[in-house]
C-alpha positions in Angstrom: -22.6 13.6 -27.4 -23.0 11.0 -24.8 -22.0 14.0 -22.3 -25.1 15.8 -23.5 -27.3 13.0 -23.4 -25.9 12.3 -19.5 -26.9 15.9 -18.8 -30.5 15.9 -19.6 -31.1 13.2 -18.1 -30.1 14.0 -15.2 -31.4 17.8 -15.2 -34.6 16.0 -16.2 -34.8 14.1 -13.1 -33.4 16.7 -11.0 -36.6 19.3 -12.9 -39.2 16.3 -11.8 -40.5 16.7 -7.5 -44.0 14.8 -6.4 -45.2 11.2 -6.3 -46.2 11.5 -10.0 -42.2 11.7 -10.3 -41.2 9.2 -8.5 -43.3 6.2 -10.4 -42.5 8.0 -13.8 -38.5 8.0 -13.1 -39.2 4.1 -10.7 -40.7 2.9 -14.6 -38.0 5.2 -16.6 -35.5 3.3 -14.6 -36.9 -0.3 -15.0 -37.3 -0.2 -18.6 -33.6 1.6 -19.0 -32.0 -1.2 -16.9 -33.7 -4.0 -18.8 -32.6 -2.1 -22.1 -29.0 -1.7 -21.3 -28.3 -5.2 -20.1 -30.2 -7.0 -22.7 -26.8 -5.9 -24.9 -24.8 -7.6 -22.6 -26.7 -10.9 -22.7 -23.6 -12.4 -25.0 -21.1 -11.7 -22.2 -23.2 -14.1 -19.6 -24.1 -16.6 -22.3 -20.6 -17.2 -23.4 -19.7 -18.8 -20.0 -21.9 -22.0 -22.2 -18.5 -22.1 -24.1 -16.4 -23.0 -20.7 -16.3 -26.4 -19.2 -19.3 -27.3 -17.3 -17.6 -27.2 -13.7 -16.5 -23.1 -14.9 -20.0 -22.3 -16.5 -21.6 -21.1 -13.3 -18.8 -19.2 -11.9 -18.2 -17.4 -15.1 -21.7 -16.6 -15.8 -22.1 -15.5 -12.5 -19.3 -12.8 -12.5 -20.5 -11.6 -15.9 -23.9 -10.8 -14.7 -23.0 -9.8 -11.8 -20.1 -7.5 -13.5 -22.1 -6.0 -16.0 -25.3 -5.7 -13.5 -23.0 -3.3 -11.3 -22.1 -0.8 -14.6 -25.7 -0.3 -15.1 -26.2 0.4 -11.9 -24.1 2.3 -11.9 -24.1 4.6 -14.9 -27.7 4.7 -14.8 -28.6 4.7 -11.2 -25.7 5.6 -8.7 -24.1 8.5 -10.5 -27.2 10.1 -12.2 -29.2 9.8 -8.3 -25.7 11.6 -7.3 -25.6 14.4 -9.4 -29.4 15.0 -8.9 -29.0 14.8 -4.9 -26.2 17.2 -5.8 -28.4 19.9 -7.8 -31.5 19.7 -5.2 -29.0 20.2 -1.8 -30.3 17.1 -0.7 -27.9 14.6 0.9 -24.4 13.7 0.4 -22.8 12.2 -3.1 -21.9 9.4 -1.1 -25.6 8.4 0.2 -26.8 8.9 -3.4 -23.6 7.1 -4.7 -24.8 4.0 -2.4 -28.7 4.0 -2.8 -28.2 4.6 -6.4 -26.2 1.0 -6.4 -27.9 -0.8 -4.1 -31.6 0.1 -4.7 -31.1 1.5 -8.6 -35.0 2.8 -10.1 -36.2 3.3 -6.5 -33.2 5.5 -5.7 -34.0 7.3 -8.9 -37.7 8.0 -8.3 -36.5 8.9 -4.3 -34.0 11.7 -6.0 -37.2 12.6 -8.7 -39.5 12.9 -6.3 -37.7 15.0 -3.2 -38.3 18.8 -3.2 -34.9 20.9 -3.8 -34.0 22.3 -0.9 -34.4 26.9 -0.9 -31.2 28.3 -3.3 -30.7 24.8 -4.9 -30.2 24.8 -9.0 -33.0 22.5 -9.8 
């Protein structure tokens, strides 16, 4: 089920091209990433459990941890796959915006025309 979910979203964004695309899938992507990590709020806050001289390096790697799997599921490999279906750069480039620059990375893979003979 998740599997089909993962698929339209990503044929959706790979269907999208234009500027109108780009701030649809840049808001999309902001509200998504705000919605999966609110979830994970209990991980971060338990690091109030630790000692105080282990709080901030606990909390830190929690956020930070579960800040890269969004990212990741929801930005890195989705902008891949997209790139992928519209002939338009290497996994590897998407792989890296998607991570580094998450909902502008996924309104730049929206918003790019598919190159002739691509599946999208």
């Amino acid at each position: 089920m998740l599997q089909k979910l993962r698929d339209r979203y990503v044929d959706a964004i790979a269907a999208d091209r234009g500027a109108l695309a780009f701030f649809k899938w840049f808001l999309i992507g902001m509200v998504l990433q705000v919605l999966f990590l609110i979830p994970l709020l209990p991980l971060v806050l338990s690091a109030l459990l630790l000692p105080p001289d282990l709080q901030p390096l606990f909390g830190g790697a929690a956020f930070f941890a579960a800040f890269l799997a969004v990212r990741v599921f929801l930005f890195a490999l989705p902008c891949a796959e997209a790139g992928e279906l519209k002939r338009r750069g290497s996994r590897t480039a998407w792989l890296v915006c998607g991570v580094l620059f998450g909902m502008f990375a996924l309104g730049a893979a929206a918003a790019l025309e598919p190159k002739p003979g691509a599946k999208a």
